[in-house]
GUBA-865736 format. One record per residue: residue number from 1; residue in one letter; chain; x, y, z of N, C-alpha, C in turn. Coordinates in pm, whole numbers, plus 50000, padded with zeros to 5 digits. Layout:
// GUBA-865736
PT  seq  type  mol    n_x    n_y    n_z   ca_x   ca_y   ca_z    c_x    c_y    c_z
PT  NUM     A    A      X      Y      Z      X      Y      Z      X      Y      Z
...
//
This chain:
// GUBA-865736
PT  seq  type  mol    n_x    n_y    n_z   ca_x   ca_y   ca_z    c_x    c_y    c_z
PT    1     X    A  50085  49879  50000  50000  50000  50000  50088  50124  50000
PT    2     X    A  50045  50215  49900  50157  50309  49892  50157  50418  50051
PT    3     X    A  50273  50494  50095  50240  50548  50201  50220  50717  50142
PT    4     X    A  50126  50766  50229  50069  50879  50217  50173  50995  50197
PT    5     X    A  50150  51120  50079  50247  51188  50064  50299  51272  50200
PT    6     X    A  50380  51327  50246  50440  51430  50412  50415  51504  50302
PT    7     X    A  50302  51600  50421  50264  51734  50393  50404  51828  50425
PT    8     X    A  50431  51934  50332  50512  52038  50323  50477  52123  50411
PT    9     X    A  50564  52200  50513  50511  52292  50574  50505  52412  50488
PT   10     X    A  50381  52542  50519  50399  52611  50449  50467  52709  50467
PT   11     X    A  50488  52767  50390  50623  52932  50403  50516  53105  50444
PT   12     X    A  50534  53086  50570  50516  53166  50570  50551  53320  50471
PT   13     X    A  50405  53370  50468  50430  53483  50417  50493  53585  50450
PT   14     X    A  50579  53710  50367  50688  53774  50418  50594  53952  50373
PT   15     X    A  50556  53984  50442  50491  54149  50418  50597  54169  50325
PT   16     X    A  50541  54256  50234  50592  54362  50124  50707  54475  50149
PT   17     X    A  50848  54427  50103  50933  54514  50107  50995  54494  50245
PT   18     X    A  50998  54352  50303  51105  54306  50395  51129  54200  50371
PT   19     X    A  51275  54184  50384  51342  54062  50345  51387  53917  50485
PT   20     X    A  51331  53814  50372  51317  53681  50516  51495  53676  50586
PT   21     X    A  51479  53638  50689  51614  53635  50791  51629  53523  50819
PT   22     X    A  51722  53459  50768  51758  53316  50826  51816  53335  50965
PT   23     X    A  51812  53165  51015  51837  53160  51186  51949  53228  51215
PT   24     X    A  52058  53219  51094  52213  53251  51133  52173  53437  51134
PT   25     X    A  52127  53465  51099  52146  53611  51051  52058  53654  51139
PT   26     X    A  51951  53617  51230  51898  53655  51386  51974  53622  51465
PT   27     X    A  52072  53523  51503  52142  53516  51594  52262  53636  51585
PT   28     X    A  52306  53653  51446  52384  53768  51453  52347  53892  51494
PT   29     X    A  52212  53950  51442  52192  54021  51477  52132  54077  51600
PT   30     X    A  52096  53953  51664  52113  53984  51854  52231  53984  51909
PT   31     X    A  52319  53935  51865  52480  53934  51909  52536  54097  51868
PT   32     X    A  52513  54138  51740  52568  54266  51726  52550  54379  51837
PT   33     X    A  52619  54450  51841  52626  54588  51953  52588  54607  51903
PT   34     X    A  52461  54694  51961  52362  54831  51920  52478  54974  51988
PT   35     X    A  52443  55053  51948  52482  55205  52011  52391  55236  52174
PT   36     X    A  52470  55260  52223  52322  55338  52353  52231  55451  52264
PT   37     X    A  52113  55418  52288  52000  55556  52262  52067  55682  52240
PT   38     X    A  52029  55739  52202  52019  55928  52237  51937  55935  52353
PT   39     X    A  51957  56034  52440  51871  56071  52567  51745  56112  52491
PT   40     X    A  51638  56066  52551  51498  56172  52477  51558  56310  52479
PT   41     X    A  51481  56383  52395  51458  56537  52406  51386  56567  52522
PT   42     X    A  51445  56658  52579  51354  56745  52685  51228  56824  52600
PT   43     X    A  51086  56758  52688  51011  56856  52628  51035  57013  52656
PT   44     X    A  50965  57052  52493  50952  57212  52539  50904  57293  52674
PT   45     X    A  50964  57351  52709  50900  57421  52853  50802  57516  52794
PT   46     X    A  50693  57514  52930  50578  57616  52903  50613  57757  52981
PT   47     X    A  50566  57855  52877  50571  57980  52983  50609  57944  53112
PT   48     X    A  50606  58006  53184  50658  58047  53353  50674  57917  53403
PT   49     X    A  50759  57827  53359  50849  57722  53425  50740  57643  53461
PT   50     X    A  50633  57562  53394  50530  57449  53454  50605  57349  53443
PT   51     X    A  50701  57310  53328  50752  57207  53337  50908  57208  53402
PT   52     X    A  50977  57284  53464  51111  57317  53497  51112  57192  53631
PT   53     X    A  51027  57162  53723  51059  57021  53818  51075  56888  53751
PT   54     X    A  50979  56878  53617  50955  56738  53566  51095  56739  53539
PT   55     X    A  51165  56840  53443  51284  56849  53332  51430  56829  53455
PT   56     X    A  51374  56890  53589  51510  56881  53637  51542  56694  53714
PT   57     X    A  51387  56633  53730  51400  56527  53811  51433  56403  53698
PT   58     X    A  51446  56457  53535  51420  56373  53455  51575  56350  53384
PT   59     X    A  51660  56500  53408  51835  56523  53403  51901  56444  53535
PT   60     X    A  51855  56454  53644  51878  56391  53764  51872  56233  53767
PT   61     X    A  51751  56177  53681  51780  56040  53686  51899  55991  53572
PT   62     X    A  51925  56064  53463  52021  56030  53386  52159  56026  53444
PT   63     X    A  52172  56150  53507  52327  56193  53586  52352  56043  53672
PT   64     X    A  52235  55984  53736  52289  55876  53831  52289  55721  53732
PT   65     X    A  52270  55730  53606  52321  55674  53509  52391  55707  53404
PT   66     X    A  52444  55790  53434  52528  55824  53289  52592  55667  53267
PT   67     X    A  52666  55718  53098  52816  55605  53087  52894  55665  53094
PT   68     X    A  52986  55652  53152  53141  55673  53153  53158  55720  52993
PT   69     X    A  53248  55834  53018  53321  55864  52858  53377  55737  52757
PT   70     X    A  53511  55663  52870  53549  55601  52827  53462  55420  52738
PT   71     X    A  53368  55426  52840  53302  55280  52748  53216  55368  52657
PT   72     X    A  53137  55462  52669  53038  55541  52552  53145  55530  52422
PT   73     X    A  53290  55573  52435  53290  55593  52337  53358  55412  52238
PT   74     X    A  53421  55336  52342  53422  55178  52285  53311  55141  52269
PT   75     X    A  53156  55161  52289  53046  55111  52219  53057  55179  52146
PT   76     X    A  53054  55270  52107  53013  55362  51960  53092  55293  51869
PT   77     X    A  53221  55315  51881  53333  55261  51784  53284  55124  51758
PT   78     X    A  53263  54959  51850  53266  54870  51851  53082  54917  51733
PT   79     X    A  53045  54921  51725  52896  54910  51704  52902  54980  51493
PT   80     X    A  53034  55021  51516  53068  55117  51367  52970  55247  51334
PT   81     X    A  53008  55301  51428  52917  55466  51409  53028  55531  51330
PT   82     X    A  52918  55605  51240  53003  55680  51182  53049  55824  51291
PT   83     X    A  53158  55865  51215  53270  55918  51337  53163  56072  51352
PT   84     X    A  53064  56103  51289  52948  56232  51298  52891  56182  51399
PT   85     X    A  52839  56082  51394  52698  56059  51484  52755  56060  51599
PT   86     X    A  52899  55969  51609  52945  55953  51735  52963  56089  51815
PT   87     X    A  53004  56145  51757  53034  56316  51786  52918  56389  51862
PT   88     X    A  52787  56366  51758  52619  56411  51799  52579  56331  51899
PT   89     X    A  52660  56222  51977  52583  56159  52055  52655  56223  52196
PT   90     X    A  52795  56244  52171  52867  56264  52232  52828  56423  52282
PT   91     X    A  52781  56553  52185  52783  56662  52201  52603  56618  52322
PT   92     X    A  52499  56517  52270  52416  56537  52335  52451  56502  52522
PT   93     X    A  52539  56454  52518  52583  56344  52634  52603  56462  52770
PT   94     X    A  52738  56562  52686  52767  56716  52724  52698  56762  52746
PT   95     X    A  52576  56795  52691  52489  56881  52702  52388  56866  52806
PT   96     X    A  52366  56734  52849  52274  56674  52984  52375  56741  53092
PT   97     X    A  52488  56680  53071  52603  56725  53186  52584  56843  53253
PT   98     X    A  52626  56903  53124  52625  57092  53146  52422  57123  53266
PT   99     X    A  52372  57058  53173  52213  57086  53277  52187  57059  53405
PT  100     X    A  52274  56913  53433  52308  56914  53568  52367  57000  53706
PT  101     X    A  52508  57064  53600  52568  57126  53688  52504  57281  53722
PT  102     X    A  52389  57306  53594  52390  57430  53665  52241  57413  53752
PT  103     X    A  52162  57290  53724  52119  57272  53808  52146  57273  53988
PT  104     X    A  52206  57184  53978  52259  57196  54136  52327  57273  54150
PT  105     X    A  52378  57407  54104  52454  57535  54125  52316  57626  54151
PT  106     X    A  52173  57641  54087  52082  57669  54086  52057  57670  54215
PT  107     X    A  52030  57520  54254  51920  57422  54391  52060  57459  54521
PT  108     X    A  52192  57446  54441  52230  57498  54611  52326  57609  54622
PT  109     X    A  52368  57662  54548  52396  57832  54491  52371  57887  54599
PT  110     X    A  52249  57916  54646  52247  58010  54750  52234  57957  54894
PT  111     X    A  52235  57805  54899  52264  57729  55044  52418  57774  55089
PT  112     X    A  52525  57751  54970  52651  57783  55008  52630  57909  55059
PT  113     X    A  52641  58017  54993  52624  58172  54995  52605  58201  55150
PT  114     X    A  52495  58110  55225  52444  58146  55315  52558  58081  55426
PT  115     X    A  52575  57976  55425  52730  57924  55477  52815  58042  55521
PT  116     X    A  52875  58077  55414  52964  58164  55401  52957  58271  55491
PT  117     X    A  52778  58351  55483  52757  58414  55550  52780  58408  55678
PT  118     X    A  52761  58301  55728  52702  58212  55875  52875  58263  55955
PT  119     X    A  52929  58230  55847  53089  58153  55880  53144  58299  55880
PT  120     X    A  53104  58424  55889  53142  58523  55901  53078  58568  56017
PT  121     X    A  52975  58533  56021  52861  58596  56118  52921  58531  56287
PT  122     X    A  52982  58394  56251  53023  58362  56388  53180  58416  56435
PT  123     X    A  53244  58481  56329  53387  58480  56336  53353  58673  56413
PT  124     X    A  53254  58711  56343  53231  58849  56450  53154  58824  56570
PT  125     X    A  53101  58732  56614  53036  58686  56715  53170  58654  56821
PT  126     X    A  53266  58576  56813  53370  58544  56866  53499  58655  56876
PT  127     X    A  53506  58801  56814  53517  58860  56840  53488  58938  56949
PT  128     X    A  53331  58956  56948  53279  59058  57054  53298  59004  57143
PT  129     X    A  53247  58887  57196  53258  58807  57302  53388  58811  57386
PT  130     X    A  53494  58795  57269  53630  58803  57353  53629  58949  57367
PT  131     X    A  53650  59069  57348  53663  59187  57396  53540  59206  57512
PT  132     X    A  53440  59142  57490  53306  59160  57597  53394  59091  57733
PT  133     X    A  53423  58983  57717  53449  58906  57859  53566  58952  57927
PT  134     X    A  53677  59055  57818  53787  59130  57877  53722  59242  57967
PT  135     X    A  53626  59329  57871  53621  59429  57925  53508  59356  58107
PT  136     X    A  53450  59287  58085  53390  59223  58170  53458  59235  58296
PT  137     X    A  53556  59158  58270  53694  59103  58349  53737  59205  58462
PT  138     X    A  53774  59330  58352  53833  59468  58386  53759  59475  58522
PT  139     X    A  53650  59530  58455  53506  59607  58532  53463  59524  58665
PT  140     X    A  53430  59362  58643  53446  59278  58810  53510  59281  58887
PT  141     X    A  53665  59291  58807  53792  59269  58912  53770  59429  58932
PT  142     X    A  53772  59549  58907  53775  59689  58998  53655  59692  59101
PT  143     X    A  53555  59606  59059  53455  59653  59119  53474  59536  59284
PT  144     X    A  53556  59445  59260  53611  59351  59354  53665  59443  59448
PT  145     X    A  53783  59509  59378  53893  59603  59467  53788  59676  59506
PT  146     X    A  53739  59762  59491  53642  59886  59560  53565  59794  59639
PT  147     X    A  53508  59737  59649  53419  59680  59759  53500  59605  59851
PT  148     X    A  53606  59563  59822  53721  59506  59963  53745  59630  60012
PT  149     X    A  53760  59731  59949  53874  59876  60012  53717  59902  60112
PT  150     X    A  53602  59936  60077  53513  59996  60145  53467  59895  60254
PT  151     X    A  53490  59773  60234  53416  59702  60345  53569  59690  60462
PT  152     X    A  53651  59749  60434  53773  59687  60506  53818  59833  60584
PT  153     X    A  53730  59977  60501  53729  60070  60587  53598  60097  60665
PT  154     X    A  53542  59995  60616  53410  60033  60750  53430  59925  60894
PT  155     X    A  53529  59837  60850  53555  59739  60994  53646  59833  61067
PT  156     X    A  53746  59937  61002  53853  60037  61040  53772  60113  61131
PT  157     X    A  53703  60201  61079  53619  60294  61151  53503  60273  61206
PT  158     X    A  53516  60113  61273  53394  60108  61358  53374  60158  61508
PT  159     X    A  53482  60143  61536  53503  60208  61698  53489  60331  61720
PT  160     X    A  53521  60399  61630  53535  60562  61618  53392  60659  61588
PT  161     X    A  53294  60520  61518  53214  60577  61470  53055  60495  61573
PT  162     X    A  53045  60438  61668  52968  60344  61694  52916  60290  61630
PT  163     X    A  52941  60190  61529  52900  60142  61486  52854  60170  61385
PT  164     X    A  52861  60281  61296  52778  60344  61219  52873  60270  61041
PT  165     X    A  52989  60296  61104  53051  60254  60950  53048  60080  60897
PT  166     X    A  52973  60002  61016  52958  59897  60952  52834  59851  60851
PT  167     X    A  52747  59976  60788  52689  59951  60691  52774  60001  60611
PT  168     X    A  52937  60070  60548  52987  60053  60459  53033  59932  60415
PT  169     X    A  53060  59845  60547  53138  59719  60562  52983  59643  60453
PT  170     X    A  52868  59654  60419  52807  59591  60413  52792  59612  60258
PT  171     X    A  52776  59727  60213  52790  59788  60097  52897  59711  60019
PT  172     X    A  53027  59721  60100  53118  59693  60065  53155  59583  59981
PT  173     X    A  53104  59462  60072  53089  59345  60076  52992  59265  59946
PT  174     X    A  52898  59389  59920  52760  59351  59774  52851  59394  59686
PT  175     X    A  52930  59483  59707  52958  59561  59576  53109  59441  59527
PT  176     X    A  53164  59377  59626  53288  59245  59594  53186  59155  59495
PT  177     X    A  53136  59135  59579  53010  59011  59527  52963  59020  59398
PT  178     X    A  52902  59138  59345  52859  59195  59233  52999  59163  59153
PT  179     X    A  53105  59188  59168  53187  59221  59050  53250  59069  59030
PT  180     X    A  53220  58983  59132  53270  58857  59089  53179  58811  59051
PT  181     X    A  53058  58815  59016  52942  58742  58932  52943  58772  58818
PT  182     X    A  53056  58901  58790  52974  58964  58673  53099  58930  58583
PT  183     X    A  53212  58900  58613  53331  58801  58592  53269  58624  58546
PT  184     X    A  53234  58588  58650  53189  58475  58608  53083  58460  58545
PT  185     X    A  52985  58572  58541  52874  58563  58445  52908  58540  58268
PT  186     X    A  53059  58641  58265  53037  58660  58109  53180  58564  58097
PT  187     X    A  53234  58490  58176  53272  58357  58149  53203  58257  58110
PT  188     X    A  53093  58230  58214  53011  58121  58126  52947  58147  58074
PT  189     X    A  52885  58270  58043  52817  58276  57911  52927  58269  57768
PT  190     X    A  53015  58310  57772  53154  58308  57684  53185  58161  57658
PT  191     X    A  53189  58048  57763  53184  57921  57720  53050  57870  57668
PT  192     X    A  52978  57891  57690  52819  57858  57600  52836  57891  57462
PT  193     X    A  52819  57984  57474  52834  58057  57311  52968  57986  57188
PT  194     X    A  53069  57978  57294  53188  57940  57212  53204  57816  57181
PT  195     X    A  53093  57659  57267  53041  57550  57230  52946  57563  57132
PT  196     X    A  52832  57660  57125  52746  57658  57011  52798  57677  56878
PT  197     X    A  52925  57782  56911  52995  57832  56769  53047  57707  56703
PT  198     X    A  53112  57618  56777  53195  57482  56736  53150  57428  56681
PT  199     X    A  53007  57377  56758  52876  57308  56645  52844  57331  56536
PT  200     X    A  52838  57471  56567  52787  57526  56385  52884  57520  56290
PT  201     X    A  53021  57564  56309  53128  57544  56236  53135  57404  56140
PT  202     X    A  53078  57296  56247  53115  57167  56228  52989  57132  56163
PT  203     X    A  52911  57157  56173  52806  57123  56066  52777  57199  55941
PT  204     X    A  52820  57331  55933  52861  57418  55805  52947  57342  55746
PT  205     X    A  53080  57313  55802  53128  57247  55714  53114  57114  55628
PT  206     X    A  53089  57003  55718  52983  56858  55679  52921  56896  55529
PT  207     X    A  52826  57018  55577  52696  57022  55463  52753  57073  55356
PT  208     X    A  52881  57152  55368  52924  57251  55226  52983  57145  55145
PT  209     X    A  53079  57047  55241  53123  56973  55149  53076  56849  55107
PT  210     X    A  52966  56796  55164  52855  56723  55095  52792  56741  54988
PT  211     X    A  52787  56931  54919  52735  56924  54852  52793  56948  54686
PT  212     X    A  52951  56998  54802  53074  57018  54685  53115  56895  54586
PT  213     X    A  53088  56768  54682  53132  56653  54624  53038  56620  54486
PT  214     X    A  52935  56624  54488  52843  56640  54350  52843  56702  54244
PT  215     X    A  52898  56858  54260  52916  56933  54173  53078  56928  54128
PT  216     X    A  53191  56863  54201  53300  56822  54176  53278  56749  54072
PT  217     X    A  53214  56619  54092  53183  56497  53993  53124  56564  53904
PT  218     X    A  53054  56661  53879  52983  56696  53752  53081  56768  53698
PT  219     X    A  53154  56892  53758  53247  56918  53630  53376  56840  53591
PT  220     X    A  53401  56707  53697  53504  56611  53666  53467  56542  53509
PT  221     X    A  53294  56536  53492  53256  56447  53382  53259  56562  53309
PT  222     X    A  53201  56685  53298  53195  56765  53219  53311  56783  53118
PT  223     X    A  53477  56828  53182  53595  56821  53147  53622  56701  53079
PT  224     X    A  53576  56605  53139  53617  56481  53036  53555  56471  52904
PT  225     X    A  53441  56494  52942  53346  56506  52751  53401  56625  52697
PT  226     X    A  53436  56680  52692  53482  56852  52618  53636  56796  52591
PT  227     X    A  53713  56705  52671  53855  56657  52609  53815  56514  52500
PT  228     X    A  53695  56504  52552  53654  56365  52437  53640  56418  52314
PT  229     X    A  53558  56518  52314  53503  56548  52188  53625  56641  52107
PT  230     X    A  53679  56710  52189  53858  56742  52102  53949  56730  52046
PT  231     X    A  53911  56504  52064  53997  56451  52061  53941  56427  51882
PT  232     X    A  53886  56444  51817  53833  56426  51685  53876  56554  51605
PT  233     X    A  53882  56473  51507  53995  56608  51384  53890  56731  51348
PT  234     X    A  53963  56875  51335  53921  56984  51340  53816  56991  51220
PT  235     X    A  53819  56894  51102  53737  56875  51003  53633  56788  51001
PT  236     X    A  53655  56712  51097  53494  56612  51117  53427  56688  51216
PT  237     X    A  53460  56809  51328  53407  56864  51388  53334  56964  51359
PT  238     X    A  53393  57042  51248  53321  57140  51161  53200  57075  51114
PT  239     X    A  53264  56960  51009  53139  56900  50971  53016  56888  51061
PT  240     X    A  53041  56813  51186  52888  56757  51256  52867  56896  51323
PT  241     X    A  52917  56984  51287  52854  57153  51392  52738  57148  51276
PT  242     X    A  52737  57129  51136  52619  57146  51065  52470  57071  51098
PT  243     X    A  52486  56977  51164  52423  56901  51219  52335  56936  51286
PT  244     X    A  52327  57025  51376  52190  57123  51484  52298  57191  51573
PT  245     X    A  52173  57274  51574  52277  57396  51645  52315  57372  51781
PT  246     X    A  52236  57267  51827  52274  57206  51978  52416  57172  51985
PT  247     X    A  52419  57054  51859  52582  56974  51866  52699  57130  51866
PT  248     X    A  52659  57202  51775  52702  57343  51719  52810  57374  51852
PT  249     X    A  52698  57404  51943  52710  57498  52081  52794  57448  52171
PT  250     X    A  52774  57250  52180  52852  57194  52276  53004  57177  52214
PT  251     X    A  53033  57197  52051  53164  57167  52016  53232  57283  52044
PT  252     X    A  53118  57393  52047  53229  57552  52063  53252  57556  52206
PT  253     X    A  53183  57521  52308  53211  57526  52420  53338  57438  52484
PT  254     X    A  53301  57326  52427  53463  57291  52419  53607  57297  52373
PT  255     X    A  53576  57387  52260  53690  57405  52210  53705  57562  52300
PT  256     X    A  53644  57623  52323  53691  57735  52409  53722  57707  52527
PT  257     X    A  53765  57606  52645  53860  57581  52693  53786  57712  52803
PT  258     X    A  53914  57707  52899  53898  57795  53039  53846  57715  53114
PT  259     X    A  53777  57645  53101  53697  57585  53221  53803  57492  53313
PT  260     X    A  53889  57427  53230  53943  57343  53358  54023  57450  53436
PT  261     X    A  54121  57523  53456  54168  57635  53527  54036  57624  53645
PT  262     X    A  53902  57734  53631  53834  57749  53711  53787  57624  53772
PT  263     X    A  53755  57504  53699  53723  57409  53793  53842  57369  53854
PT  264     X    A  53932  57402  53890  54035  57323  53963  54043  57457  54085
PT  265     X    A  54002  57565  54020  54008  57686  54127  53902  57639  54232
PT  266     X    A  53753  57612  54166  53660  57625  54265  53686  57499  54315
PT  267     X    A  53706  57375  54277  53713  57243  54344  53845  57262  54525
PT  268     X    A  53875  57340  54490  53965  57327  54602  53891  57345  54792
PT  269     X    A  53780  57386  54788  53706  57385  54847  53683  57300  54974
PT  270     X    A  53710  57168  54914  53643  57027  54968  53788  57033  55098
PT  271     X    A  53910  57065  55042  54013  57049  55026  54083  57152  55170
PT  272     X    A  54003  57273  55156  54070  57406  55278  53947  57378  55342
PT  273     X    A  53841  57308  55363  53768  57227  55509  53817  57149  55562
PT  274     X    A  53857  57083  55457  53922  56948  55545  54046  57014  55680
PT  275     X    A  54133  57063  55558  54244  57130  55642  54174  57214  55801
PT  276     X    A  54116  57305  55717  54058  57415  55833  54014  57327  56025
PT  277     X    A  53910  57220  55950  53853  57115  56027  53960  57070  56141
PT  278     X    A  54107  56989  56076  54206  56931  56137  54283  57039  56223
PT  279     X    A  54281  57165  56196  54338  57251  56267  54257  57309  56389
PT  280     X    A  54111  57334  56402  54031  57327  56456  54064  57322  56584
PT  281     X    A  54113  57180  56632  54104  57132  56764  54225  57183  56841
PT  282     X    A  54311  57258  56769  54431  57361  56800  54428  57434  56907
PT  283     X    A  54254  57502  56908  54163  57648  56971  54083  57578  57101
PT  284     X    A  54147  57450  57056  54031  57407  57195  54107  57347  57288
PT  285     X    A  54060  57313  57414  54087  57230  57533  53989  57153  57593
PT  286     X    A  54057  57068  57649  53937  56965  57702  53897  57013  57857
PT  287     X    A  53835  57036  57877  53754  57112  58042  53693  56983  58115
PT  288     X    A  53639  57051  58262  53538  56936  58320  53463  56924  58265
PT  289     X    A  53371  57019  58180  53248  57053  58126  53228  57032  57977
PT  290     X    A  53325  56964  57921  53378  56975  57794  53454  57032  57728
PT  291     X    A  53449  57057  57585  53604  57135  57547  53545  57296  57528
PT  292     X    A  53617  57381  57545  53619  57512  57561  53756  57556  57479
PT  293     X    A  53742  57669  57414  53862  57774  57366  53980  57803  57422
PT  294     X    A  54067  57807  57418  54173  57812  57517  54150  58006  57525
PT  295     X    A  54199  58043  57607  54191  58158  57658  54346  58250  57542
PT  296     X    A  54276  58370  57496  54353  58469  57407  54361  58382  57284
PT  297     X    A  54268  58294  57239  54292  58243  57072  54165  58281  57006
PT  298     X    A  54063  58352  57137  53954  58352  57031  54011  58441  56904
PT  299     X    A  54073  58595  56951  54058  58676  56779  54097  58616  56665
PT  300     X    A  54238  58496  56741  54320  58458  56572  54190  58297  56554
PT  301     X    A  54113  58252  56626  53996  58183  56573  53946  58235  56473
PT  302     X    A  53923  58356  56536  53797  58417  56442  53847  58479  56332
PT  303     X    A  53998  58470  56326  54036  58510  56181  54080  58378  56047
PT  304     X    A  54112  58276  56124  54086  58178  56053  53970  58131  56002
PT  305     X    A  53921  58154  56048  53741  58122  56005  53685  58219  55897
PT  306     X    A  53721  58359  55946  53737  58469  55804  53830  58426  55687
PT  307     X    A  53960  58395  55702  54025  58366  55555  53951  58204  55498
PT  308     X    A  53890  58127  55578  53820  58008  55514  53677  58063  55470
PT  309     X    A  53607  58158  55511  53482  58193  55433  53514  58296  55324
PT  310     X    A  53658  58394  55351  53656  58425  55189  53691  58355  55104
PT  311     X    A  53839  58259  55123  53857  58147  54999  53749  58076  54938
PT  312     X    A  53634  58026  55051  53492  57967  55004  53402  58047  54930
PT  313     X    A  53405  58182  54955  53341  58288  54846  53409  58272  54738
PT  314     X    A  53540  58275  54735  53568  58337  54606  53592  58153  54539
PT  315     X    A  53585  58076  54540  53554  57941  54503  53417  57910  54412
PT  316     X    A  53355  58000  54530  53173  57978  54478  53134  58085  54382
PT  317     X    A  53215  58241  54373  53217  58297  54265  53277  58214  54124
PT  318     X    A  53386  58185  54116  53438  58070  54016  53367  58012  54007
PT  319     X    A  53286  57949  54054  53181  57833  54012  53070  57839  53949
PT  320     X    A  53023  57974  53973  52876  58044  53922  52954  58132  53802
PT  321     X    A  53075  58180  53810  53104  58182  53688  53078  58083  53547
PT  322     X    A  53143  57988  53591  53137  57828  53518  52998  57815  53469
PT  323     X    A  52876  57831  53536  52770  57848  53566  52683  57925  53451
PT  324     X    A  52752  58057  53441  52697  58165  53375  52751  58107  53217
PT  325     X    A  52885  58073  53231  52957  58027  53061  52888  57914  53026
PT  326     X    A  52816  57835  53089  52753  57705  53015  52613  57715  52998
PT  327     X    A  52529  57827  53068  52421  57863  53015  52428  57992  52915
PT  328     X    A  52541  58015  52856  52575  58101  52733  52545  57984  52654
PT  329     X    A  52579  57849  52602  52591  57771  52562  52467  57662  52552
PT  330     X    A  52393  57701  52666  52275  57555  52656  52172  57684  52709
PT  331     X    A  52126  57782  52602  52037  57847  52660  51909  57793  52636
PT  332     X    A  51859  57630  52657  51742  57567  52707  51763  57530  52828
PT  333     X    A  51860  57513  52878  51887  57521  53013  51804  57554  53089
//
């Protein structure tokens, strides 16, 4: 009996104007490197900043994923981009960067500022105090002597007088009393104050450079993409500036240079706390009561604390400089 013909499977049909893929040529092409994406476009902002929180929380999640310069640009190469696109991916990469940093120069711009302030505000605080507790000093200890001299001439002239001069002796005696309270009054108020100052010092500093360390890392990456993109010949760069005026903006910004100088000016920051911090415990002593100032260091305290809040000004001017030159450059920023 003859055996029945094996049905043929059928061939699937192939839609119009795509070509069938054998197994080998899907496996390749899941094996091939793709390029990373382009970042979306930031939508357009509306009048009076409705969208300026979405746009900054949406740069913020990229920053805590960026790629590294160095593998962005071995995928590109490995994947065969042409040496334009790589450039346009590269100028978009910069250009998130740059939004970051002036973001958080934006969001804490004027947290530092106020630091600074603080860190002046206590260095004249520790001034007065020390001339207050001198002149203090003065004024108890005379007012000591005069009330020994009067209570020590009313015990003199008690016999002479029946008794009458021992209400100087008594006078005498309030007016000692008075001037040693008023000694020890603006002592311990002088150690109060000069524990609160310590605190604050020490937590001004914590927070400044908590927040330095972020904006360090952003112009650490920044500098690196602006030497990446340099690193491509002066004629393929021209070329992809035709490309949009975005790529345009981030190749001129890099080729105009200056920025590392100032970022190495303002980064130093992290750097004269630390120091300032370690020297710190110089001004102090350890007491029953805890540590206290050593006696005659408050003024040169309080002048160390002045040359660390102007170096920190003029750090944070450099920085908002930096600031102002990259929103010349990304004015969607």
């Amino acid at each position: 009996m003859p055996k029945p013909p094996v049905p043929t499977p059928r061939k699937q049909s192939i839609p119009q104007g795509q070509t069938e893929v054998t197994g080998e040529q899907s496996v390749k092409n899941k094996c091939k490197a793709k390029p990373p994406q382009l970042p979306p476009k930031p939508p357009k902002k509306k009048a009076g900043g409705e969208n300026k929180t979405e746009d900054d929380c949406s740069v913020m999640d990229w920053w805590q994923e960026k790629i590294p310069w160095s593998s962005l640009g071995e995928c590109l190469q490995f994947a065969g981009e042409k040496e334009s696109r790589i450039i346009k991916i590269k100028a978009r990469e910069l250009e998130k960067a740059v939004q970051v940093y002036i973001y958080l120069l934006s969001k804490d711009g004027g947290t530092l500022k106020e630091y600074i302030v603080e860190l002046l505000s206590i260095a004249d605080n520790l001034d007065k105090f020390s001339k207050g507790t001198k002149i203090a000093g003065i004024t108890g200890g005379a007012s000591t002597v005069a009330g020994g001299v009067a209570a020590a001439a009313g015990v003199i002239l008690s016999p002479f007088t029946l008794g009458a001069s021992l209400a100087l002796t008594a006078v005498g005696v309030g007016v000692a009393a008075a001037g040693g309270v008023t000694g020890a009054s603006a002592a311990i108020a002088n150690k109060v104050n000069v524990t609160q100052d310590k605190k604050k010092i020490e937590k001004i500093c914590k927070e400044y450079k908590d927040i330095m360390v972020e904006v360090k890392d952003c112009l650490k990456y920044i500098n690196e993409g602006m030497g990446s993109l340099k690193k491509h010949d002066l004629s393929v760069l021209s070329e992809a500036r035709k490309s949009s005026v975005r790529t345009a903006k981030m190749i001129d910004l890099a080729a105009k240079g200056g920025v590392d100088s100032k970022a190495m000016e303002a980064s130093k920051a992290s750097g004269l706390i630390e120091g300032f911090s370690l020297g710190m415990d110089f001004y102090f002593t350890n007491g029953k009561d805890g540590q206290k100032l050593k006696k005659g260091l408050e003024s040169k305290f309080a002048l160390n604390i002045r040359k660390l809040a102007e170096e920190l000004s003029g750090g944070l001017d450099e920085l908002m400089q930096i600031k102002e030159l990259f929103s010349e450059h990304c004015p969607e920023c």
